[in-house]
N, C-alpha and C positions, 0 to 999 in steps of 0.2 A: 133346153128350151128350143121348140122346133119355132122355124120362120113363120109366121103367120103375116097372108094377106088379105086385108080387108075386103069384105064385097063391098058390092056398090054400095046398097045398104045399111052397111055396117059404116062406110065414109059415111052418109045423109046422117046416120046419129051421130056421130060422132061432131060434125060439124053444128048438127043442134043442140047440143051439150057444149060445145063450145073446149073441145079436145083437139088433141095435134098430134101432128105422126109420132114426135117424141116420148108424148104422153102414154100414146097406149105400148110404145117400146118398154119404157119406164116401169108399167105396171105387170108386165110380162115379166118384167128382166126381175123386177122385187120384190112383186104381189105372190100370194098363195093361190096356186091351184087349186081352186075348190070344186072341179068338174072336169071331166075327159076335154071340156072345149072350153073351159072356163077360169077369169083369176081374177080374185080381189085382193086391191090392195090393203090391208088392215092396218088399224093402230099399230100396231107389234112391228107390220113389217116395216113402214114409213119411219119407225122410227130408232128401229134396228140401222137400217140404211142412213139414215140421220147421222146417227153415233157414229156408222163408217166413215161417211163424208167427213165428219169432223174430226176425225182422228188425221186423215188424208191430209184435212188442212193443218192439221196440227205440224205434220210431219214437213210437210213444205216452207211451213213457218222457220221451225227448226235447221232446214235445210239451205237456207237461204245463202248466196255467195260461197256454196261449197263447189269446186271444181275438181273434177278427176278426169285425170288422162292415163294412156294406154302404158306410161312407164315407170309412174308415179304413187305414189299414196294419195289419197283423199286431201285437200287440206283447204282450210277458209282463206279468201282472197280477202285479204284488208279493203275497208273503204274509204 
């Protein structure tokens, strides 16, 4: 995905839509190209992305009080 920067333009809609730098990074970084200059974000992909995040969170769940250092194994820190 190339950089894109918004024209003038394209800020004035964006802020009448009521959208944010994040937002349109967002839909670039998970939406489909549906045009040489163009992407939407779809059901599919929103929630394609969804399942990742939560998988993500699953993992971090999972991961919780685990510590590794440079000489050591993995191992969970009692609490």
């Amino acid at each position: 995905m190339a950089e894109v920067a918004p024209t003038k333009h394209a800020l004035v809609r964006m802020r009448q839509r009521g959208l944010r730098d994040g937002d349109l990074r967002l839909v670039l970084h998970c939406g489909s190209q549906v045009d040489e200059d163009a992407y939407l974000l779809t059901d599919q992909d929103a929630d394609r992305e969804i399942e990742r995040l939560k998988q993500a969170i699953q993992r971090l769940d999972r991961l919780k009080g685990v510590k590794i250092g440079s000489c050591s194994p993995p191992f969970r820190q009692r609490e």
